[in-house]
C-alpha positions in Angstrom: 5.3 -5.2 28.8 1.9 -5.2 31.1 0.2 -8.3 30.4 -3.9 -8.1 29.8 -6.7 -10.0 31.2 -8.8 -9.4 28.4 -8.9 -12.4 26.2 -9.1 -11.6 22.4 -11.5 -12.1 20.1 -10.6 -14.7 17.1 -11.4 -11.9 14.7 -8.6 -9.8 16.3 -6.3 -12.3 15.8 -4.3 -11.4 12.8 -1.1 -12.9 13.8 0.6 -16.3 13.2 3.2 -18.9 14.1 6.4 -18.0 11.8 8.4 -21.3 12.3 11.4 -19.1 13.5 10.7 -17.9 17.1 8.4 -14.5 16.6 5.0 -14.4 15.5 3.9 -12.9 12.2 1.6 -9.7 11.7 -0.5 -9.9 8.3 -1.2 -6.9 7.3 -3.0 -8.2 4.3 -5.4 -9.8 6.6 -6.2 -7.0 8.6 -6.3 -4.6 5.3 -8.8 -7.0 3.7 -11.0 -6.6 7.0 -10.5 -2.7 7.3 -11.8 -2.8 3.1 -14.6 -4.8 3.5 -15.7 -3.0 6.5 -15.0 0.5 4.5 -17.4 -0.9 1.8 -20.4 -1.5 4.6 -19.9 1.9 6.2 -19.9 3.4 3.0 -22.7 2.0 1.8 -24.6 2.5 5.1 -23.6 6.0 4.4 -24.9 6.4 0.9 -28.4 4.9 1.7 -28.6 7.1 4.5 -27.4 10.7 2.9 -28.0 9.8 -1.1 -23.8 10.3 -1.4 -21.0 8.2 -1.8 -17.4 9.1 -0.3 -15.8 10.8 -3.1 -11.9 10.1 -4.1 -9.8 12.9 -5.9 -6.1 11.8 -7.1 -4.2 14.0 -8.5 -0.8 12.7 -10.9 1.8 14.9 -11.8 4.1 13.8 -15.0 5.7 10.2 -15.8 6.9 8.2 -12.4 6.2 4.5 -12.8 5.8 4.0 -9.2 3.9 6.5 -8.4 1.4 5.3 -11.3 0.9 1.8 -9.9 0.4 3.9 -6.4 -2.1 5.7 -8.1 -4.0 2.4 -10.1 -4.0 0.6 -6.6 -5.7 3.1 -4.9 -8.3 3.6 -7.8 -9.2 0.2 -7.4 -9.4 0.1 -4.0 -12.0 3.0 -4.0 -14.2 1.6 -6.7 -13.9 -1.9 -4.4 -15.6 0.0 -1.8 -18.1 1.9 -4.2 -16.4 5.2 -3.8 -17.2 7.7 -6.4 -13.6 7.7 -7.7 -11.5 10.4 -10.0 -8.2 10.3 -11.6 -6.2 13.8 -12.8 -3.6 13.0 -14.8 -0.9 16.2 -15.6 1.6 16.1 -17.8 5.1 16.6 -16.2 5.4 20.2 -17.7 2.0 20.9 -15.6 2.7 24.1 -13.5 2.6 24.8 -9.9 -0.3 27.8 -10.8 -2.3 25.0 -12.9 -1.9 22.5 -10.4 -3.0 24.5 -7.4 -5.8 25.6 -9.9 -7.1 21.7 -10.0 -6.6 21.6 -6.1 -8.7 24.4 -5.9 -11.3 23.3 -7.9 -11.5 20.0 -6.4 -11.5 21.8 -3.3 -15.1 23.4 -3.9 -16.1 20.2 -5.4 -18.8 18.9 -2.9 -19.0 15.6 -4.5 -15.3 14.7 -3.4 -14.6 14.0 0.1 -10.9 13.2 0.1 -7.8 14.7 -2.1 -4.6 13.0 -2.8 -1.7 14.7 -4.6 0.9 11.9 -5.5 4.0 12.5 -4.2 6.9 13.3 -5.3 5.6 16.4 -7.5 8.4 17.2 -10.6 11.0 19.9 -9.6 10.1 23.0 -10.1 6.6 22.9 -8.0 6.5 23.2 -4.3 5.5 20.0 -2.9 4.5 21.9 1.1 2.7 24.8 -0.9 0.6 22.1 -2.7 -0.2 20.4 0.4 -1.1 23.4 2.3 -4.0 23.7 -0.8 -5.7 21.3 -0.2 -8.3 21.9 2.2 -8.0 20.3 5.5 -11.0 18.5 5.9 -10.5 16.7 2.8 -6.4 15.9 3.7 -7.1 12.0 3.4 -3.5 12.3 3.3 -3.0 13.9 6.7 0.0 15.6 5.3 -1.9 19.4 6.3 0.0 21.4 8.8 -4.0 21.8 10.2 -3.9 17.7 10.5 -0.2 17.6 11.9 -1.7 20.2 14.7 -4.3 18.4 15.7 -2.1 14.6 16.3 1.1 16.8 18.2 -2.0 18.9 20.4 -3.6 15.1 21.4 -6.8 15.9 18.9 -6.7 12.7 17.5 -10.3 12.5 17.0 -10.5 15.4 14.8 -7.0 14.5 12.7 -6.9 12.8 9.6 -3.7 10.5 10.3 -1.2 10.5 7.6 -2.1 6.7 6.5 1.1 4.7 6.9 1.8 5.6 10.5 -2.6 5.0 11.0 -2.7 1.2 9.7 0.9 0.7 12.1 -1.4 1.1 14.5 -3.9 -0.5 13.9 -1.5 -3.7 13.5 0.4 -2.9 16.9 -3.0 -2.8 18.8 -4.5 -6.0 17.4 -1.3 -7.6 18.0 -1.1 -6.7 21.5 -4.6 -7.3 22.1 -3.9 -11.1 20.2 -0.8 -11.4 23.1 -2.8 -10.4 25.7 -0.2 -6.6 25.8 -1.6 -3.2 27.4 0.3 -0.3 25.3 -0.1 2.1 28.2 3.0 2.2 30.0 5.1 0.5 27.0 8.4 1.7 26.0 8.5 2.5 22.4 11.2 3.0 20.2 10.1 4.9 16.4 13.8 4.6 14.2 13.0 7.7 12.0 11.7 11.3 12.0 10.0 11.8 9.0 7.1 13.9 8.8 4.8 11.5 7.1 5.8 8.3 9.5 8.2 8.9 12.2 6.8 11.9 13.6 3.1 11.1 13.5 3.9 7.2 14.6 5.3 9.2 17.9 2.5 11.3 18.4 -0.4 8.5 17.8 2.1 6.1 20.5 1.7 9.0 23.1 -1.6 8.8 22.7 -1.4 5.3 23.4 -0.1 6.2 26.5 3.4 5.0 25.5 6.7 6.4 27.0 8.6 7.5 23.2 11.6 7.7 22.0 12.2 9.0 18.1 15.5 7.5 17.4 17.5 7.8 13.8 20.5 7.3 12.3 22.6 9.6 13.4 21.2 8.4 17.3 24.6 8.0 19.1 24.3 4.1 20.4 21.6 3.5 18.7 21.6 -0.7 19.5 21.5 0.6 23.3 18.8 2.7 22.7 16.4 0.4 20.6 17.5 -2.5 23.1 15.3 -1.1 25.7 12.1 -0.6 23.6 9.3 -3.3 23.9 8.1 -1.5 20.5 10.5 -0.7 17.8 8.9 1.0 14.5 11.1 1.4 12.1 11.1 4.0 9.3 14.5 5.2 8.7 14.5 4.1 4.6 17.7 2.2 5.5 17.7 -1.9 4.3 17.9 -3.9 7.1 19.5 -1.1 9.5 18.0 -2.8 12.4 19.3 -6.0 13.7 18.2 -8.9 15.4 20.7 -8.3 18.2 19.6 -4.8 18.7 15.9 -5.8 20.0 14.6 -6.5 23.8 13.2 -10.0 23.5 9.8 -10.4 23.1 9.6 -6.5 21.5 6.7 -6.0 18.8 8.8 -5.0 15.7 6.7 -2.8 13.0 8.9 -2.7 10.3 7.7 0.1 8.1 10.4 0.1 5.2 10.1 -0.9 1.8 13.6 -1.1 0.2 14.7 -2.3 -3.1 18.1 -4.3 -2.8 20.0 -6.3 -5.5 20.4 -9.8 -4.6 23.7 -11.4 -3.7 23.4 -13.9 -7.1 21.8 -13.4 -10.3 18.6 -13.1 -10.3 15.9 -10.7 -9.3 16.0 -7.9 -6.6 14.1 -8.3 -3.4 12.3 -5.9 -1.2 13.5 -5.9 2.2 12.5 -3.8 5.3 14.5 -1.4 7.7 14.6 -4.4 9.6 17.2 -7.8 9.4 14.5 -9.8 9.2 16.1 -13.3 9.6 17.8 -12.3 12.4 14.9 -10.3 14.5 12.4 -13.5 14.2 14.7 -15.3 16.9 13.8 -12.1 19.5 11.1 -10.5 18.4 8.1 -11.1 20.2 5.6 -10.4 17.1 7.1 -8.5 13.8 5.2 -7.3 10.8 7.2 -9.1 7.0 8.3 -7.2 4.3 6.0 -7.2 1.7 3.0 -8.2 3.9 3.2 -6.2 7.0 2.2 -2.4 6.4 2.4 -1.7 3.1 -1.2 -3.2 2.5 -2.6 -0.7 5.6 -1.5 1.6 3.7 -4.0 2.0 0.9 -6.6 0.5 3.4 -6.4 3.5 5.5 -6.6 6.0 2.8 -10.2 4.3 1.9 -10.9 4.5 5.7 -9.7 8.6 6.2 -11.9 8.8 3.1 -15.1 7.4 4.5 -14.3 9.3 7.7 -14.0 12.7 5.7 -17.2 12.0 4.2 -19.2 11.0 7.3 -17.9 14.4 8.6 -19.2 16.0 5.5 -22.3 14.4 6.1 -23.4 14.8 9.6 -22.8 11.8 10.8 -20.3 10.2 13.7 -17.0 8.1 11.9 -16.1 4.6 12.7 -13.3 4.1 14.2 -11.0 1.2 12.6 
């Protein structure tokens, strides 16, 4: 990797000594700083228009994740004084009455941002849902309109699906904090999924990073991710990747969130797509499972939200 001359400032540090070889990204540090910032901008924005960035979720029948998903990111919004609403539907809700509440949310000037909570029940059509919403207020950036604009380069006018957007945002404060220039960069993204791999490859080449989407059925895959001086992975497979497979010094974003049974009684674990043990004695930088990008998360749906609603307002975005 290209080294930089710029030295960073201490706010942009958000990484730190692990004990074990590779530094640690905290992605609750830099999702506390994208939140507070979201509450400035947002109330900048109010006192300048008379409106406050408006927050739509939509829940569809009894998931238990999906309902803490859904109580996180009402708290978040009313954190940064977001005019917030909940839509709760019962599971035997159907696709016509769904799409009727998209609709209707659609022409609602007061909202700014629409989130349906995935995974809808059976019988409705998650895409057609999707497809619904209108673009502009995609704070999901799942929209075929918002997948156009990150493969045609128009990042500027995309609302970036939010998992693969706070990745980024941790990659490029940790590269800036090693004193790293992502052009030129070999990256390596371990999934093709159209909510992280995909997009993750498309804001990387925008970057000015040489990609590589890589998955599981990637013949030598080790070989392949060996080279990479970023690996992202996002395959949904407990620690698929290995310590052994990574270039020393890479910058590992370790996307997954898995669910494994531990190997005595007790309690199950979460766990990334990464083997974490192993990858701090070559990784350069690496983001921990929980702590790494599951916090950016929800912090970038508050910040797509804002950005929605300074479009709506007339006025120019920050950029996070």
């Amino acid at each position: 990797m290209s080294q930089s001359s710029a030295s960073p400032a201490a706010h942009d540090q958000i990484i730190r000594p692990s004990g074990a070889g590779a530094m640690l990204i905290d992605g609750r540090a830099a999702a506390d700083r994208i939140l507070q910032r979201v509450g400035t901008e947002a109330a900048a924005l109010s006192a300048a228009t008379g409106f406050r960035p408006g927050l739509a979720v939509v829940l569809v029948g009894e998931n238990p994740a999906s309902e803490v998903y859904v109580k996180s990111k009402g708290r978040a919004a009313s954190a940064c004084g977001f005019h917030s609403l909940q839509h709760t539907l019962s599971g035997a809700t159907s696709e016509a009455e769904l799409l009727d509440v998209v609709g209707r949310l659609n022409a609602d000037a007061s909202i700014h941002g629409i989130l349906v909570q995935l995974p809808l029940p059976g019988p409705i059509d998650a895409l057609k849902v999707i497809e619904a919403v209108a673009p502009d207020k995609d704070v999901d950036g799942f929209h075929p309109v918002n997948a156009g604009r990150l493969v045609v380069g128009d990042v500027g006018r995309a609302l970036v699906p939010c998992t693969p957007a706070g990745a980024l945002v941790l990659l490029k404060q940790t590269a800036t904090a090693l004193g790293v220039r992502l052009a030129g960069c070999e990256a390596v993204v371990v999934g093709r999924s159209n909510i992280v791999g995909k997009p993750m490859a498309q804001l990387l080449l925008a970057e000015n990073c040489t990609v590589t989407i890589a998955h599981s059925r990637t013949r030598d895959l080790p070989v392949v991710v060996r080279r990479a001086d970023i690996v992202v992975a996002a395959v949904g497979r407990p620690q698929m990747v290995r310590g052994d497979w990574l270039k020393p010094g890479a910058i590992v974003i370790d996307v997954g969130i898995n669910r494994i049974a531990p190997s005595d009684a007790g309690k199950a674990r979460l766990v990334g797509d990464v083997e974490f043990e192993t990858a701090l004695a070559r990784a350069g930088a690496i983001t921990p499972v929980p702590g790494g990008v599951g916090p950016m998360t929800i912090a970038m749906l508050m910040a797509n939200t804002l950005t929605a609603a300074c479009r709506a307002g007339g006025r120019p975005p920050p950029e996070f």
